[in-house]
N, C-alpha and C positions, 0 to 999 in steps of 0.2 A: 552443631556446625552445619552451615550449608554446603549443598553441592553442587554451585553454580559451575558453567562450563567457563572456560578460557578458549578466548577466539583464538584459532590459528592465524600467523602473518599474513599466508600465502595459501588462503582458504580458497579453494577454484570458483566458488559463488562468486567474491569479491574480486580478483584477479583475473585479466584475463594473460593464459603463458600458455606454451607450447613448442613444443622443440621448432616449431616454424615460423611462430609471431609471438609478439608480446607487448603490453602494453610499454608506452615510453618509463613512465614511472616503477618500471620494474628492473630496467636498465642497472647488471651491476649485482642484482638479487637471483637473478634466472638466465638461463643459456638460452639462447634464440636465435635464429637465423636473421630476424627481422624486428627492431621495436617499432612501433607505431602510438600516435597520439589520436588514433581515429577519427572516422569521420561523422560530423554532426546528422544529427535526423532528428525528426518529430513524430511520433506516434500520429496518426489520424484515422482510426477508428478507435470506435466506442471505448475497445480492448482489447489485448493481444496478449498470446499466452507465448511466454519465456520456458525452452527446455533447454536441458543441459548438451540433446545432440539435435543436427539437423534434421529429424525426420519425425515425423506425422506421431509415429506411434512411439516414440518415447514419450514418458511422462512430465508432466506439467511441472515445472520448482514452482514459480510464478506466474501474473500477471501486469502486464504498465497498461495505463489508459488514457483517454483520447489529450495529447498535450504535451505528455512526457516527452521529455527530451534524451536522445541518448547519443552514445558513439561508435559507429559502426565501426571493425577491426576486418571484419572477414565475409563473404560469402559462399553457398555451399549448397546444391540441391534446391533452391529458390527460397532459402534460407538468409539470414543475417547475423552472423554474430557482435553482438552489441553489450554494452556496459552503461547502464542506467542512471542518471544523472540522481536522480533523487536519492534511493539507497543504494547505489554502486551495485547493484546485483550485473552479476555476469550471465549470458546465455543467448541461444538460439531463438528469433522472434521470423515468422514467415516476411517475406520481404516488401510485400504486398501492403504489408498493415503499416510500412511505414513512409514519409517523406524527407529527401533532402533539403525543400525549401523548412525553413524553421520561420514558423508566426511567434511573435513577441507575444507571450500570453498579458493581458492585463486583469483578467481575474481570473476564480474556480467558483466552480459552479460548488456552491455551500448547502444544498438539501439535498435529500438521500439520492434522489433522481428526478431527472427533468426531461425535456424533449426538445428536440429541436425541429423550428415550423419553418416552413421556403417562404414563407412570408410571417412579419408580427400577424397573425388569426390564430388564436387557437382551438376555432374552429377544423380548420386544414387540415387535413391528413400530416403526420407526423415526418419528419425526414430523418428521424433516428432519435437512440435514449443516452442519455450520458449521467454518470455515477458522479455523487460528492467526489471532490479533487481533482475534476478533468478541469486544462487549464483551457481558458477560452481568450481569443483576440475581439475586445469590444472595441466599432468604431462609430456606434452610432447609439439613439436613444430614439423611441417614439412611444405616443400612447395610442390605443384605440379601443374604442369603446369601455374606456375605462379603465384598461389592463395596459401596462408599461411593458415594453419589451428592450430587451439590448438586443441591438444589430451586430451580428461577427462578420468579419472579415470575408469569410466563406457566401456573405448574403444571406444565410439565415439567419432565425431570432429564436430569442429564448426568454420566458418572462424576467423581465427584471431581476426580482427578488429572489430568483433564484441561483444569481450569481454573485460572488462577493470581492472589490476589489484586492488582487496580491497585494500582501502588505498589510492586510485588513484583517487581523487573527480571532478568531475564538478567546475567552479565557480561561475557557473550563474543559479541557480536553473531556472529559468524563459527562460531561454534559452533550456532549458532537456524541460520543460513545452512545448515550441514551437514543438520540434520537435514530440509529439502526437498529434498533430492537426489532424483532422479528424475520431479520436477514436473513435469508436461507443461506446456512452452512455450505461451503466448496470449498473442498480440498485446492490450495495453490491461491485462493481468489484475495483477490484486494479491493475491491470494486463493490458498490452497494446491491450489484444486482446477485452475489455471492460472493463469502469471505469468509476464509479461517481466521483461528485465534490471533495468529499476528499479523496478517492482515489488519484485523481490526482494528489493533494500538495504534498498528502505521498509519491508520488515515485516522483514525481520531487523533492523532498527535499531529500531524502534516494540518488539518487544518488549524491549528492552534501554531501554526510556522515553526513544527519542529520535526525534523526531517530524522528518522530513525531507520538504522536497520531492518531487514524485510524478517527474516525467521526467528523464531520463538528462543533458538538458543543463542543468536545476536543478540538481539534483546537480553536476556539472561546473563550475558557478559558486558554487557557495556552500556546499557540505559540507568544513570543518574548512579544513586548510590544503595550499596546492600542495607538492606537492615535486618535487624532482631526482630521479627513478629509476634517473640512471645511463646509463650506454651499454649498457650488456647487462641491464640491468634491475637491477644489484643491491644497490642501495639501497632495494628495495622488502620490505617487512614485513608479518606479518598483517594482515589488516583493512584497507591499504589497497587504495584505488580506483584501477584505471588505465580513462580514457575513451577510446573511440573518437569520432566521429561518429555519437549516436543508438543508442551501447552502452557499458556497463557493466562490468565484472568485476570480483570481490572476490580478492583475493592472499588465495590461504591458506595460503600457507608461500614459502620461496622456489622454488621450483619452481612449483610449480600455480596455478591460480584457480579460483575455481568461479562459476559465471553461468549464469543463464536465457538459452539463447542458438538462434537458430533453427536452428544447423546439425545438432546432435544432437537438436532439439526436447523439451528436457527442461533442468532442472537436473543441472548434470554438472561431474567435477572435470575439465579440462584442462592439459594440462604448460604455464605460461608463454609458451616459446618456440614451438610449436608453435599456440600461439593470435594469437601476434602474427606470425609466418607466412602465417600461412592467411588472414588476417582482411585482412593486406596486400596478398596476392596477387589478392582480392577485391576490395578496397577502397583502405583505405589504414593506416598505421602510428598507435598511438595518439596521441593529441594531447596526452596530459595525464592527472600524475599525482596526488591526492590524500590527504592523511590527516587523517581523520576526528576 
């Protein structure tokens, strides 16, 4: 039998309540002074770290990057409390990282990382780096010396190809997965420039238009359906998920997985049995298998 977790209703990641505010949708489930349906905003930097309290030195839950949309409830200390449009994560983002105007994204940038130039050259000195999944607003197109660029909103560009229109999906999540191999491992990261384990799924599955919970034990409760992996695992198939306790791995053939994982510190392909070895010898045996 596995021992996959069960999500709480009124889990404080996903919710935002407090004896002073609360979200509208909570109206009737929690006591509050105040419900609110929040106010809109657009992330616009590269990326912003999500904590659970206002201040510098609490630790990181998450990360949203350049695009995200969310809904601001509260502010605090030059803080924002906000609730993420993509996976409902709740939390404190500095206030600074984000915008009230909201840009209509019309695509995401679809390779690991790109840059952004103050003019189509990409000769030019850079004007910043942006990870797979940031949403961008394209309203123009040119080529120069051979290389295509998209024009955003903002005035700058970005090569072509390395943006893909919304709407325009992957069809092999595990294949978007391959191409971060060698990602250097961070705790909290979602972003190609570092990411953990569930990070990882989320943006290989987000480019494939399927929008999942942000943690390793969200995932473990509510991504696709459990299955039977077998006594030696071999019931297991691409794409799916076996969880640990607080880890992730994606099956990407019968042999391997590959996962954001801290022991190589990096995205990496690992042989199966050797991952569920080592990780027991540590810990303990996975708890539970899913397909997506």
């Amino acid at each position: 039998m596995s021992d996959l977790p069960v999500l709480e209703s009124l889990d404080r990641r996903l919710n935002v309540f407090s004896p002073a505010l609360a979200e509208s949708g909570l109206r009737g489930k929690v006591e509050a002074e105040q419900f609110l349906d929040g106010k809109p905003a657009q992330v616009r930097v590269a990326f912003t770290e999500l904590r659970a309290k206002p201040d510098s030195s609490a630790p990181i839950d998450t990360q949203l990057m350049f695009g995200e949309t969310v809904r601001v409830f509260d502010t605090a200390n030059g803080y924002s409390l906000v609730k993420a449009d993509r996976d409902r994560y709740v939390g404190w983002l500095e206030e600074g990282t984000i915008s009230h105007k909201i840009c209509e994204p019309t695509h995401l940038v679809c390779v690991p990382r790109t840059f952004f130039y103050p003019e189509p050259d990409l000769k030019l000195p850079h004007k910043g780096m942006r990870s797979m999944g940031s949403a961008v607003r394209v309203v123009d197109q040119v080529e120069k010396r051979g290389t295509r660029y998209a024009l955003l909103e903002t005035g700058e560009a970005v090569v072509e190809r390395h943006v893909r229109l919304v709407g325009h999906h992957a069809d092999d999540y595990v294949a978007v997965a391959e191409q971060l191999i060698h990602t250097p491992y961070l705790w909290a990261g979602t972003t190609a420039f570092g990411i953990d384990c569930s990070g990882f799924v989320k943006l290989a599955m987000l480019m494939c238009g399927k929008l999942v919970l942000r943690d390793s034990d969200m995932q473990a409760a509510t991504l696709g359906d459990e299955i039977d992996p077998g006594k030696t695992y071999e019931n297991l198939r691409r794409g799916d998920l076996v969880f640990w306790r607080g880890h992730v791995a994606i099956v990407r053939d019968e042999n391997s997985l590959i996962h954001a994982n801290g022991h190589t510190m990096n995205v990496a392909i690992e042989p199966l049995d050797e991952a569920v070895s080592r990780i027991e010898y540590l810990y303990e045996r996975p708890i539970g298998c899913r397909r997506p």
